[in-house]
Every structure is written in structure tokens, then in C-alpha cells.
N, C-alpha and C positions, 0 to 999 in steps of 0.2 A: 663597680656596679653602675650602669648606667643611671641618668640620673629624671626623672619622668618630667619633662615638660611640655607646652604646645609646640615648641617646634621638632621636639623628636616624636610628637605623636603626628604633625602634619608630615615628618619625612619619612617617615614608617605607615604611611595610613593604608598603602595599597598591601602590604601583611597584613596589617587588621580589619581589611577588610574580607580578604584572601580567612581570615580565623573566624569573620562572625559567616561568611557564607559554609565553611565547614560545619559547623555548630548549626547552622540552617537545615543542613542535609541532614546531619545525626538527629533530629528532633524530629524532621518532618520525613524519618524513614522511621525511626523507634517508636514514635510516641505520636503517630496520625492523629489521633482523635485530638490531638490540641488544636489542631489547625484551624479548626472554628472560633474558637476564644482569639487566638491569635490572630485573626482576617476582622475581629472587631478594632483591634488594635493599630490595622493600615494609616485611616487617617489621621488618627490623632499622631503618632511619630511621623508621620509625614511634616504634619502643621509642625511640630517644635523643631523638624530638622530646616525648614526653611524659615524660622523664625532667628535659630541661631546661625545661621546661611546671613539671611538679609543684615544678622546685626554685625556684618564684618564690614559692610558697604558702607561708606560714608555718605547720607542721605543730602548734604550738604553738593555734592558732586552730581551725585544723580540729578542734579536738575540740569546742570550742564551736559551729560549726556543726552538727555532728553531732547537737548536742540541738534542733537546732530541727526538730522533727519536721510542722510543719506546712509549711514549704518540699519537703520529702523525699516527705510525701505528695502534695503538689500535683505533684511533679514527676515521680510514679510515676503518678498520675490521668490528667495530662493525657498522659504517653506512651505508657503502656498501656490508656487506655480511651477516651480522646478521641480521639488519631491516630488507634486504629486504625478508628473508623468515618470520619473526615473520609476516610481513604484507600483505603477500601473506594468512597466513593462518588464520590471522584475517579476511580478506576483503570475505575469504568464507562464512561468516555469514551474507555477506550484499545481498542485492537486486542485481542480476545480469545486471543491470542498466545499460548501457554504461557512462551516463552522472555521477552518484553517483560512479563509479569505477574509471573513470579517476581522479577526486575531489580529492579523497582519495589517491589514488594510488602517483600521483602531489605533494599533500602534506605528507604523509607520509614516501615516499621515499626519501626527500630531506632533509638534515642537516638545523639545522637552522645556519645561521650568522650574527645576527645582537644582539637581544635582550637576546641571551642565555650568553655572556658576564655580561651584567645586574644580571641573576638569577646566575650564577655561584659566583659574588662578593659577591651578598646576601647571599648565604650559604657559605662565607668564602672559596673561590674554588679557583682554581689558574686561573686567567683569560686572565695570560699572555700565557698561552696553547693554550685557544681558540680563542686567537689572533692573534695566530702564524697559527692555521692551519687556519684560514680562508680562507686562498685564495686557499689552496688543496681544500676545503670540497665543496668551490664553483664551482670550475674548474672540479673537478670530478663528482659532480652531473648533470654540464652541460655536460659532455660525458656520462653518465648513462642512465641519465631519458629516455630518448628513446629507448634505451636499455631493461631497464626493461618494461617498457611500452610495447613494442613488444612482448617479452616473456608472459607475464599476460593477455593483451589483444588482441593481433593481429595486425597485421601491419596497418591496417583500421585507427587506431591512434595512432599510433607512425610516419606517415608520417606529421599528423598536428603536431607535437612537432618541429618548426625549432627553429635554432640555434641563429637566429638574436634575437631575445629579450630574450634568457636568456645572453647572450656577450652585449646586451645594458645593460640589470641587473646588470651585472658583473662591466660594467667599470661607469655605472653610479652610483650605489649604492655601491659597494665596492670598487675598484680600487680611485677612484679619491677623496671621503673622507678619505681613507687612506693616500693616497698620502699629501692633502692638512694637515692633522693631523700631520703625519709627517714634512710637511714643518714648521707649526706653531710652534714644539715644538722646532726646532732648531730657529725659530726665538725667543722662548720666554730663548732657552739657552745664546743667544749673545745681548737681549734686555731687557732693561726693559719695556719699550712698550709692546714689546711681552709678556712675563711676564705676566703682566697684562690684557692684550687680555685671554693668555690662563687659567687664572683664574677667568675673569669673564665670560668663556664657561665652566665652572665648574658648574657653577648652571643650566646649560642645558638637562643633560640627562633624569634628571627625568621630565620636561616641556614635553621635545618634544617625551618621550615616549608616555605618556598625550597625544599630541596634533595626534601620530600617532596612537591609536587605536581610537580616534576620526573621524581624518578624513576614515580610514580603513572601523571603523563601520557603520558610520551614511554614508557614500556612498553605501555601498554593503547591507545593512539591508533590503530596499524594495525588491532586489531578494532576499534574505533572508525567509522576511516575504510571500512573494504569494508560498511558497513552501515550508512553515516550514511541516508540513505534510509528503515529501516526506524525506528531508535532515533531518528528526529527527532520522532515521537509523541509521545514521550514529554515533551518540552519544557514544553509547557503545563501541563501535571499539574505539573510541578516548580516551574511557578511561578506555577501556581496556591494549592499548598501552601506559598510563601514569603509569601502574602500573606495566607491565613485562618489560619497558626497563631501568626503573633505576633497576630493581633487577637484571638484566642481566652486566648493566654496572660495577656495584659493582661486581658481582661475576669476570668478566675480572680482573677489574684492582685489585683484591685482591689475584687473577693467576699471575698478572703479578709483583706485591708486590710493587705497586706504593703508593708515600707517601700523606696522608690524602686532600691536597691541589688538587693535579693533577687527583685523583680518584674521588672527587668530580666533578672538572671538564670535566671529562669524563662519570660521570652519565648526565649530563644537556646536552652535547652534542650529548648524545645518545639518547635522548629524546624529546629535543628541536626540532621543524621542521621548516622548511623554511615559514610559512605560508603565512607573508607580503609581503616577497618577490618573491613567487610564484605567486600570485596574479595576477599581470601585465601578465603572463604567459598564466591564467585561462583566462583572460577576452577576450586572444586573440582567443581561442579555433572558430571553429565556431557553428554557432545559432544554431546547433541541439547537442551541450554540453551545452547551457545555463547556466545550472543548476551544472556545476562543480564550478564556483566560489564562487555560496554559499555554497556550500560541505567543500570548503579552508577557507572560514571567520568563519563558526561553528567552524573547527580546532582551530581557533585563540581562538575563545572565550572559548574552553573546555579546551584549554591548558594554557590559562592566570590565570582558575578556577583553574588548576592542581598545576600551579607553586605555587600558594599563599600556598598551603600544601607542595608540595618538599621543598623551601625554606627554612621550619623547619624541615620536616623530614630527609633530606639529613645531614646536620650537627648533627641535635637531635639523629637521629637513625639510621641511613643506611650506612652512613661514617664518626662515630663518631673521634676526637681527640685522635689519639694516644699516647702524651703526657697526655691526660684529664684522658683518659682511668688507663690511666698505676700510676698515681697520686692517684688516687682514694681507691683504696684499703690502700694505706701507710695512706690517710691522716683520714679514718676511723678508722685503726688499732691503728692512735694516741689520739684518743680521748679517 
């Protein structure tokens, strides 16, 4: 019988996650009417899943990341000035929709901050980067999105994009799990109690990843479903953008000669979008955008299909091992 610990829940997570998005669909096709209790439930497992995210980072380090300003600007570069024309000239291929443009435009224009930590560790990335710039890539996309929004589509909607619920986003789901992450770890530096508080939040990330594309999917699924039809557009664009921004990110940080760790984590960040956490965003739109939050929840789902492939190609191929690299030819020549 195998035997249950975190490292066979972290090498198995891409099945469990693969089981909570099935369980997502059987609820959010049987039993529709939960979907509203459950869309109450977005942000709060959002906040504990970046709460037990952040307590894996050693807060000690992140300040050393924090000086390396050349990662920080590449990763401000390529998601505020590169996305936004790559998806400007994707989104010409969609349906001049109003509702399907805003979707897209919401989700694709914004960083992710939450679970691209997650896919960055998996491909061996340096996570302490993306930990560091979080709170720019938040801060800046809540001064942009409107911004580009107006640009792309007209000020008709960019006046509905306010500022109150991406800043409740901000301090709810980011600011105050970090915060509390941080208090934890210096409680578990001068505790043993703590100590062990924060090791037995160790076996959390990959649960409450689990429990947030659950509650995500199996809420938003019924808009989903009465309009698969329209939002299946969208599809190609999603993963057409899965496939030109990690080769864009590599080509930056291989300009910029950054070392194996930090250039992966700059492909996932340049890729990764805000999708969860735009969400609460989408849902605020009014009734005649309906149809932009299930535009945001496909995102999720073509991008969680995408990661389960970057996650190897990223390490395997795209920003292989310098050391493995460089190894490889001496340890052939000695055979």
C-alpha cells in the first residue's frame, strides 16, 4: 500500500488535480444550483491557497530576490509591453463580441499571482522571483487593465473596470496571506509550536489547489455550459498564447543571459494569467457581459491543460540545465 506523504502528494498532484476538476464537472452539471454558495467561496480558498503557497518561500531570501532588478524588469517588460500587443493581435481572430473580448482581453492581459509559483517549482524555476515580484505584477495590472481596455475596446468599457474590487483582490487575496505567511514563519523561527503549525501547512498546497479549481469549476461551469457554443472561440487564441509566450520568454531572458532557475521562472510568468483571480472581476461586469466569466474559466481550464505539458517541456526543452547541458558531452566522450 502506498504510503500518503507530501512528496507523493506533490508527485502525483497533476492526477489530483485531473480528480478535483472531474468532481468540478459532476457537480457543476448534477447539482447547478449550488453554483452560487460555491462562487461565495472563490476568494476565501483562493487567500488560504496563496497563504500555504507563500509559507513554502523562505521570506529570509525573498529579500535577496528583490534586488535583482533585472529579473523584475524583464518580467514587468514582457507582461506589460510584450503580452499586450501579442494579444491584441491574437484576439483579431475572435468574434468582435463585446462580451468574448472583454473575457479574453481581463484574462489575458493580466499576470498571474497565485498558482504560477506552483508550476514555476515544478519545472525547477526559481520561485523565489515570482514571489518577489508579486505584488508589482498585481499593482501594475490594477493600474493597466483599464488602460489597455480603453485602448482595444473603447471607453464604453473601461469605465465598468473600477478599482474597488481589483484593491479588495489585492489586500484580500494577496496582501494579507502574505502578510499572515510571513508572520507564521517568524513565529515558527522563535517556536516550536510554530514550527510545527508551519509544517503541518505543508501538506496544503496541493489540497487546496484541488479544492480551488473545484470550487472555480463546478460554480462557473452552468455559465459555462449554456454557451459552450459561443466561448468555444475562444479556445485557439488560448492556446495559441500558450505556445508563443514561453518562446518569447526564453528568447528575453536568454538576451538578457539570466541563469537556468530565474529564465524558467520568467517563461511561467509570462504565460501564466491571472485567471482565478480575475474572476471576482468578471462576475462584477454588468448583465450584458454575462458571458465574459465563462470566457475567464475556459482560460483556466486550457491553461491548467497547457501547464501539465510546460511543466516538462520547460525544464526538458526550452530552458534546459546549464550544468546538465554542459556535462553531457564530457560524460559521452567517456564512455
Amino acid at each position: 500500500m502506498t504510503r500518503l506523504s507530501k512528496e507523493w502528494i506533490q508527485y502525483n498532484q497533476v492526477g489530483l488535480y485531473a480528480v478535483a476538476v472531474l468532481l468540478a464537472i459532476g457537480v457543476g452539471l448534477g447539482q447547478p444550483g449550488a453554483s452560487t454558495a460555491l462562487e461565495t467561496l472563490i476568494n476565501p480558498v483562493l487567500a488560504v491557497l496563496l497563504y500555504v503557497t507563500f509559507l513554502e518561500i523562505p521570506f529570509v531570501r525573498i529579500r535577496r530576490a528583490f534586488r535583482n532588478r533585472q529579473f523584475m524588469l524583464a518580467a514587468l517588460g514582457l507582461n506589460f509591453l510584450v503580452v499586450p500587443v501579442v494579444v491584441f493581435g491574437l484576439t483579431r481572430f475572435l468574434p468582435q463580441e463585446p462580451a468574448i473580448l472583454v473575457g479574453a482581453f481581463m484574462v489575458l492581459l493580466t499576470p498571474c499571482i497565485d498558482y504560477v509559483i506552483t508550476f514555476t517549482e515544478l519545472a525547477d524555476g526559481d520561485a523565489e522571483q515570482i514571489t518577489a515580484a508579486t505584488p508589482a505584477l498585481m499593482l501594475v495590472q490594477l493600474l493597466l487593465l483599464p488602460l489597455y481596455l480603453w485602448l482595444f475596446m473603447g471607453q464604453r468599457v473601461a469605465e465598468f473596470i473600477e478599482a474597488g474590487p481589483f484593491v479588495e483582490a489585492f489586500v484580500v487575496i494577496i496582501a494579507l496571506p502574505l502578510t499572515l505567511a510571513w508572520g507564521t514563519e517568524l513565529w515558527a523561527d522563535r517556536s516550536e509550536r510554530g514550527d510545527r503549525f508551519q509544517q503541518a501547512m505543508g501538506w496544503l498546497p496541493v489540497p487546496m489547489m484541488g479544492a480551488t479549481l473545484f470550487v472555480v469549476i463546478a460554480s462557473q461551469l452552468p455559465r459555462v455550459q449554456d454557451s459552450i457554443g459561443q466561448i468555444a472561440v475562444v479556445v485557439p487564441v488560448y492556446v495559441a498564447f500558450l505556445i508563443i509566450m514561453p518562446v518569447l520568454g526564453r528568447a528575453v531572458s536568454g538576451f538578457l543571459g539570466m541563469e537556468t532557475g530565474a529564465s524558467r521562472a520568467l517563461v511561467f510568468t509570462s504565460v501564466t494569467r491571472n485567471s482565478l483571480v480575475i474572476l471576482p472581476l468578471a462576475l462584477a461586469l454588468p448583465s450584458g457581459y454575462a458571458l465574459a466569466p465563462a470566457v475567464v474559466v475556459t482560460q483556466t481550464l486550457v491553461e491548467l491543460s497547457g501547464m501539465v505539458v510546460l511543466t516538462r517541456v520547460v525544464p526538458g526543452w526550452l530552458v534546459q540545465d546549464k550544468h546538465a547541458r554542459a556535462s553531457g558531452p564530457t560524460a559521452e566522450g567517456s564512455n
